[in-house]
N, C-alpha and C positions, 0 to 999 in steps of 0.2 A: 504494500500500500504506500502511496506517496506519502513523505510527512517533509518536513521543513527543520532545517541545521537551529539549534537553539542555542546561545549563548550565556556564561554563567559568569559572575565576576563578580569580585570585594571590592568593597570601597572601604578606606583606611584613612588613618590619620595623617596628616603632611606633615609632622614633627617630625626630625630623623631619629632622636634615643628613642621612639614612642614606636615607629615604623618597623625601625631594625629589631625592636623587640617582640614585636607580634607578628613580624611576617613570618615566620614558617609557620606557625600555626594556626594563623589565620587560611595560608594555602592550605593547609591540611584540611580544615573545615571546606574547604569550597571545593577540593576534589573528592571529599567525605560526598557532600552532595550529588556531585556528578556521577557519582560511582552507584551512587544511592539510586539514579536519573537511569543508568544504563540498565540497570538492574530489573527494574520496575515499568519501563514506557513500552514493552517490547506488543507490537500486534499483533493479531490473529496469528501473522504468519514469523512470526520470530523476531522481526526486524524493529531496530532502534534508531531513532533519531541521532545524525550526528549532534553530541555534546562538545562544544568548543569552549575550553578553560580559559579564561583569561590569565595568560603566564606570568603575569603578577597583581599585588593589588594595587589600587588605585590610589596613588599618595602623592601625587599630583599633576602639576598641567600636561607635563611631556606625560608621565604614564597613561594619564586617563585618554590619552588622544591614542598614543602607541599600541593601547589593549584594543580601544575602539575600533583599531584601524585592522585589526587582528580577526575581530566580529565581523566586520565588513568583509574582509580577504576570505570568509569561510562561509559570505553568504547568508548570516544569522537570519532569520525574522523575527526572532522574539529573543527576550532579555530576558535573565533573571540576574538582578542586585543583589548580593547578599551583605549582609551587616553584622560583622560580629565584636567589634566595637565601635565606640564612636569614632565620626570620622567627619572630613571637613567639607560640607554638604557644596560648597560653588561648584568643587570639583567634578559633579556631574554634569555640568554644562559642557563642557570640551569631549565628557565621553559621549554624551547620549547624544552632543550635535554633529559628533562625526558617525557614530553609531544610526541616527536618524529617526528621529522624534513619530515617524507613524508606525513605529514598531511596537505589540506588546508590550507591556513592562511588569514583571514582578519584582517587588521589594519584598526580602525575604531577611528575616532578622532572627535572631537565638533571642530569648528570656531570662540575659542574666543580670544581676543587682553589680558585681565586678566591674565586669566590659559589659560596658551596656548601648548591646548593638540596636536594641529597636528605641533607645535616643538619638540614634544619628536617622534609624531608620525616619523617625517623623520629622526630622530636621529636613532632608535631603528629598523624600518622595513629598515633603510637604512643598518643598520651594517645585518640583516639577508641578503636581497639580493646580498652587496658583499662579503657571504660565498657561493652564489647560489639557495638560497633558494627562489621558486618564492612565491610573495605576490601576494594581491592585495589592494587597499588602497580606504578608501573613506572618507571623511572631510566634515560636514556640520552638522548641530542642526537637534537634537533629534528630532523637532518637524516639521520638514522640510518635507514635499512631496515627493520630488526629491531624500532626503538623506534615506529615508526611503524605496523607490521603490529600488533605486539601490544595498540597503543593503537585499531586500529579490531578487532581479534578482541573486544578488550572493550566497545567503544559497539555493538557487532552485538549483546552478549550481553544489553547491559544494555538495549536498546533490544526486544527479545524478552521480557527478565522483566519491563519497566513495561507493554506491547504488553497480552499477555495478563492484566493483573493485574484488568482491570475485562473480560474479554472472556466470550460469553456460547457455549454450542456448542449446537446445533441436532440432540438426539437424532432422531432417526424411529426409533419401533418398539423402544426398547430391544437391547441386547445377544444377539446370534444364538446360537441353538442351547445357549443356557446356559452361554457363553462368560463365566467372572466374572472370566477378567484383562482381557475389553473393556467391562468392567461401568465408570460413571460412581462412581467410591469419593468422595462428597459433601465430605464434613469435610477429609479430607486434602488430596485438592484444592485447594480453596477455602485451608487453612489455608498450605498451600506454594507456590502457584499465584494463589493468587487469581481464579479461572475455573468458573464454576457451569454449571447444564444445564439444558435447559429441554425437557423431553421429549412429545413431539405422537405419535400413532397415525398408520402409514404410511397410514389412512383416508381424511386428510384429503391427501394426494398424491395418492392415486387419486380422491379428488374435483377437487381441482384437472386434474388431469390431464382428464375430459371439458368442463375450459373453456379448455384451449387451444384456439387457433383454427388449424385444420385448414392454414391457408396458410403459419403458421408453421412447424408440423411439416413441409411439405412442402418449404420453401429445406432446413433441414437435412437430410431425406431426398435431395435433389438436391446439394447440396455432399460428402454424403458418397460419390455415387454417381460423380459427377464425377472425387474425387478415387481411388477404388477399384477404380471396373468388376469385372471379373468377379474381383476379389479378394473381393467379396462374395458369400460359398460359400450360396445360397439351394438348402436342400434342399427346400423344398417342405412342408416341417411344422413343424421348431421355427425354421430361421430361412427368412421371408417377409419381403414388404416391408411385407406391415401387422404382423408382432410387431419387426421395426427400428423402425418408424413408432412404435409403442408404448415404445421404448427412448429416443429422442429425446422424445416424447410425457412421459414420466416426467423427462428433464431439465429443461425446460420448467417442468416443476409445480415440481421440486425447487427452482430459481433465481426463481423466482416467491415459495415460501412463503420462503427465504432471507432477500429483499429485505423480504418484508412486515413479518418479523418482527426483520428486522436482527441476525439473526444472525452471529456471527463465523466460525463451520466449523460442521461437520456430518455425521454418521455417519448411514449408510444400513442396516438393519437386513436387508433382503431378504430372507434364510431366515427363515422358511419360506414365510410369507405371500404378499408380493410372487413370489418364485419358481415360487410353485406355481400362482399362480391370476390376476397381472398379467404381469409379463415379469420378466427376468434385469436387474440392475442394472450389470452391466458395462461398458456404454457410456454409460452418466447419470456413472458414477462418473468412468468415464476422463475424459468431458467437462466435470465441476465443474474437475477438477483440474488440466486444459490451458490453459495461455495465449491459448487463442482459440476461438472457433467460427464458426460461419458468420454472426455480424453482424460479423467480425472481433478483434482483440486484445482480449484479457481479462485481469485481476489472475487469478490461480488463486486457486478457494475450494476447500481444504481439506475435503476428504470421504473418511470411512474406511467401506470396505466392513464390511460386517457390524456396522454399529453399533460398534465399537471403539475405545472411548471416549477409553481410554490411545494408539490408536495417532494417532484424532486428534489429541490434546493432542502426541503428538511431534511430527507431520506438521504444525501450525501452528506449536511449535518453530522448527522446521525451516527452515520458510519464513522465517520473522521472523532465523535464523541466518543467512541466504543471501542477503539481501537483496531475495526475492521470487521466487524458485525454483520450480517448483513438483516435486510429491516425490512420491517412490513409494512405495508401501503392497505389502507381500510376505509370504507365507508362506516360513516356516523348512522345504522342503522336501525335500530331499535333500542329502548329503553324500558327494563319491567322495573314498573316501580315498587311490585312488590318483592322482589327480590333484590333490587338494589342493585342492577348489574344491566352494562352495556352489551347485545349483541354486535358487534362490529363484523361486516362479512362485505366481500365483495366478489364478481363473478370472476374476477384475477388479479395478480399481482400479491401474492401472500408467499412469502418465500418457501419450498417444503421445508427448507431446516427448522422452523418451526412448529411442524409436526412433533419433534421428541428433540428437539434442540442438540440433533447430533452432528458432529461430522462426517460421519456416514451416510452415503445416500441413502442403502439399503434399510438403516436401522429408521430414517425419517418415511422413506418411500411406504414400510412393512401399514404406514397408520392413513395411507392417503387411496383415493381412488378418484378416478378421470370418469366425470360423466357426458353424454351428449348433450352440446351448448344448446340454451334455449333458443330453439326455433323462431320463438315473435319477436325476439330484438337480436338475435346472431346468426343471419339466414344462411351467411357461408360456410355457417357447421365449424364441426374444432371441440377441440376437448374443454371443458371444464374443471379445476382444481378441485377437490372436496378433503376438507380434516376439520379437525378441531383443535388447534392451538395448543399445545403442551401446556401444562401449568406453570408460574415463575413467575418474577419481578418484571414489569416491565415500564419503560420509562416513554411517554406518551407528550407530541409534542407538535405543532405547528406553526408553520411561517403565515403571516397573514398581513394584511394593508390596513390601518387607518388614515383616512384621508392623503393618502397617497406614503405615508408613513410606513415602515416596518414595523413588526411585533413580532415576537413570539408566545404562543401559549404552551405551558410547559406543567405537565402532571404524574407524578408518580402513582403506579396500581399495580396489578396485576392480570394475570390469565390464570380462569378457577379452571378447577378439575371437579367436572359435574356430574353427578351419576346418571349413567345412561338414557333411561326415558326423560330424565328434565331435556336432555340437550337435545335430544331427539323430537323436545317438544317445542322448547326453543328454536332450535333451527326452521321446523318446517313453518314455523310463520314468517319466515323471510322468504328462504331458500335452501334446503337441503341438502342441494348439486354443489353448492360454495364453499370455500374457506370460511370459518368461524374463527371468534375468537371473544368468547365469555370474559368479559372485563369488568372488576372490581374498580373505580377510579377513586381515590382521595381527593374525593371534591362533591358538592355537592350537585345535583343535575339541576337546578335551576343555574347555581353559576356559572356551573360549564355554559350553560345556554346563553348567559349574558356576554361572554366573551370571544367563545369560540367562533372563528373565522370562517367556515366553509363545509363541506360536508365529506371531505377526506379529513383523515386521522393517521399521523403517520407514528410507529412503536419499535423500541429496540429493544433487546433482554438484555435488566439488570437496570441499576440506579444512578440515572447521570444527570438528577437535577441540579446540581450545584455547578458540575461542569457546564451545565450550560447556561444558567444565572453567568459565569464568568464568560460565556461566550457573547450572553446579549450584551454585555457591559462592554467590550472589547470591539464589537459593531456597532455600539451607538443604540442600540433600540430597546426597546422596554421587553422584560422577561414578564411576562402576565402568569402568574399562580394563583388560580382559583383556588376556592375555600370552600369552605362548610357553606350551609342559607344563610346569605344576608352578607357576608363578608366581603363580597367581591362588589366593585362597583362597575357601573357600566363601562363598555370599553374605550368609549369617547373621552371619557373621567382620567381613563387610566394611560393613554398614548397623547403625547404635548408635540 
């Protein structure tokens, strides 16, 4: 997974007997950190962010410019200050203005009455914020739990906002059915995000698509048959094995023009076009977004059904929050109020790892089944996904507009594990043939309602509210966290 070079550095005191007394072991505390860094940020697939030490601490003009310039030569995007005593706060001016003030910053300080590094810390990150420059700060020992969690929830966060800032998304076919909360909104984007779009005719996939080669599509038609057997519900009209063929046939194209164009995510527009007169995008979708397919382990590429610009932009969030995750994309469909529980389901785009949240195809595939698309809105046939969400923590969250403004809405729950006939009673008052996913939210549904932006919900496993509290702060836009009844105010109230 992509991530971004992150720089670590001390800031010291400019006395020389004061200097020459603390530096080694003020470096020892800062490469304590980095070691701490290497250890802990690794993603799905193993890999770590270059850590670049600042090779000494910063004890004045020529140093702070010399390490800066250090940061720079390695490409930093984001900072972390550390303070482990007091130190002589101008001297962040010559680092941070050759270093370059739109970067990140964490100020990161120890807890001790001795050297008391978080006095220079509010000395030094105080004089940055009243030039405007936002921080964020954290104070507590190296060896601390708590101080430790909060310091990777923020490299997750800020390695997400540099991540996306040059990244490019891969429309096909524009926003479904005149959907303009999935509509690609250019200016704000671009001015909060730093993330543009580059939008191609689903034309040019269906031309792709008659130049896969036929043996290709056929491993993946036999790996999925392999792993399914007669869970593949073949009616003999909308789902065949030549409109599957045509669904894998469409993945192919989609990961093909992906590669060609280098693009970073990618929203599939399907309605009307595709649906009605190539196949159902459900299983292309589900397969961008899965950790593997049948050449084996894959990074998940980020694909939001119906062209849904905003839900992509969370869904690669997301990912970059998680350390490489890959996420579900859901409609806001049902709510029983006496149960207190969201069904969220939609006819695609539910990745199977969420089935049993394995890495294993087989072990996610053993709980899914493919049924024939529904005929009155998917006339060109094509599989459909069907499971039920594994049960787990799941962290729930969306991109959205006020008056042209960014926001995010961001909520911790989970996904229940329901006895049989509930879910089966459940489901069929939506849809049956679909992915599920039984959600418990921490919040209450009138407030969700006051806030919530649109009618996709996008979800990752595991708990990354804070990491992304430190992400909205970092882009400028307000984290929205609904509450219990009553607590949440309208969302006009709450976006300035």
């Amino acid at each position: 997974m992509k991530n971004t070079a992150i720089g670590i550095v001390m800031m010291n005191d400019e006395r020389q007997h004061v200097w020459q007394a603390n530096e080694q072991e003020n470096m020892r505390v800062l490469h304590q950190w980095a070691d701490f860094l290497k250890k802990n940020l690794k993603d799905k697939n193993g890999v770590v962010p270059d850590i670049i030490v600042g090779s000494e601490t910063i004890k004045s003009i020529s140093t702070a410019r010399k390490v800066g310039e250090q940061l720079v030569r390695a490409n930093c995007k984001q900072v972390i200050m550390c303070y482990n005593v007091w130190d002589f706060p101008y001297l962040v001016w010559p680092f941070i203005q050759t270093v370059g003030t739109d970067k990140p910053v964490l100020s990161l300080s120890n807890n001790n009455g001795t050297y008391p590094g978080n006095v220079g810390l509010l000395a030094t990150d105080g004089a940055l914020r009243q030039a405007g420059i936002r921080t964020h700060r954290i104070i507590g020992e190296i060896d601390d739990p708590d101080t430790q969690q909060k310091v990777i929830q923020w490299v997750r966060a800020s390695q997400a906002a540099t991540c996306i800032k040059n990244e490019v998304y891969g429309c096909y076919g524009g926003h479904s059915m005149g959907m303009e909360t999935g509509y690609f909104h250019l200016v704000p984007t671009l001015k909060y995000f730093g993330t543009t779009v580059y939008q191609i005719d689903q034309l040019l996939l269906v031309k792709t698509m008659e130049k896969i080669p036929d043996a290709e599509v056929e491993k993946g038609f036999n790996w999925l048959t392999k792993m399914l057997g007669d869970r593949i519900k073949y009616d003999g009209k909308m789902l065949t094995p030549e409109t599957l063929k045509k669904q894998l046939s469409l993945y192919l194209a989609m990961k093909k023009v992906n590669q060609e164009y280098d693009f970073d995510f990618c929203g599939l527009k399907g309605q009307r076009e595709l649906t009605e007169h190539i196949c159902l995008g459900d299983v292309p979708e589900m397969l961008m977004n899965d950790p593997y397919d049948w050449y084996g382990k894959k990074e998940p590429f980020v694909c939001a059904t119906e062209a849904d610009s905003y839900a992509a932009l969370t869904m690669q969030i997301l990912k970059y929050i998680s350390g490489g995750l890959p996420v579900l994309f859901m409609d806001v469909r049902l709510y029983h109020p006496e149960l207190g529980i969201w069904d969220f389901c939609n006819s695609g785009n539910h990745s199977s790892y969420y089935a049993a949240l394995s890495d294993e195809p087989e072990v996610n595939f053993a709980k899914i089944t493919l049924h024939p698309a529904l005929e009155f809105y998917f006339k060109a046939g094509g599989a459909s996904v069907e499971f039920d969400a594994a049960p787990g923590t799941l962290t729930f969250a969306r991109v959205g507009l006020w008056d042209d403004r960014p926001y995010m809405v961001i909520i911790k729950g989970e996904s229940l594990s329901l006895e049989k006939e509930l879910r089966k009673k459940i489901n069929s008052e939506t849809n049956p043939t679909w992915p599920h996913v039984h959600a418990k939210l921490d919040c209450d549904f009138e407030d969700f309602i006051k806030v919530f932006p649109c009618n996709h919900i996008i979800a990752v496993s595991g708990d990354y509210v804070e990491s992304l509290k430190y992400f909205c702060d970092i882009c400028k836009i307000p984290a929205i966290i609904p509450g219990k009844k009553g607590e949440t105010r309208n969302i006009w109230e709450m976006v300035r």
